[in-house]
Phi, psi and omega in degrees: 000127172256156180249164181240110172281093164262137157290146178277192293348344178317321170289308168324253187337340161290284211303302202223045190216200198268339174308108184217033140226139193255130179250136174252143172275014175193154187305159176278139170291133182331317181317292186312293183339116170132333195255140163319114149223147189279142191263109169268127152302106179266173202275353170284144186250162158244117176298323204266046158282317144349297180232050163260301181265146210246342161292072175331315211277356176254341184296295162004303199234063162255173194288347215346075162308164169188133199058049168214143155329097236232294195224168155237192177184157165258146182284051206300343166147178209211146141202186177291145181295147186205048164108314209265164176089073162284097044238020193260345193272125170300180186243029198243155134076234209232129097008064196254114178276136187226138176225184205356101210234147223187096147300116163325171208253308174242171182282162175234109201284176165155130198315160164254214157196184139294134177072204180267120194226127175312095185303157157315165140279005146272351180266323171307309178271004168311308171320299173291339175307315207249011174272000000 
């Protein structure tokens, strides 16, 4: 199972808000599209998130874990950015569409990475323990 490294809030906003596209500068591996991957909350915050998501009172009262596993979602599929997925999509790079996206019951800490990365497997069955 690969995880995915988001800044918060943004992993918030996956996990437990209206976000079901993550823009990425680069395409996802074929393998993956289709398949369950974990929305890792990273230890970055992005301020000018503040005035991007524009509901104050859900960013507020989201959990913002960081450096733990959050959610999981499926990788339903990517395309190039072109204008569409309003308001979540940039308008640079790539499109990763996420659906039935499914918050832990609780956060799961563990380091993260760049790009798409492989949990221990003790941290993988923790995960399944709290989904």
């Amino acid at each position: 199972m690969k995880a995915l490294t988001v800044h918060q809030p943004w992993a918030d906003a996956i996990a437990y808000g209206s976000k079901r596209i993550e823009n990425r500068s680069w395409t996802p591996p074929t393998a993956v599209v289709g398949s369950t991957i974990l929305i890792h909350a990273g230890k970055t915050f992005d301020p000018m998130a503040r005035f991007l998501i524009t509901d104050w009172d859900t960013l507020d009262g989201w959990p913002d874990a960081r450096g733990a596993v959050i959610a999981t979602a499926v990788l339903a599929g990517h395309h190039r950015a072109d204008g569409c997925c309003s308001p979540w999509g940039d308008l640079r790079g790539h499109h990763w569409q996420l659906a039935d996206v499914q918050p832990l019951t609780e956060p799961v800490p563990c380091r993260g990475a760049q790009k798409l990365w492989t949990p221990a497997t003790t941290t993988i069955q923790r995960i399944i323990r709290t989904a």
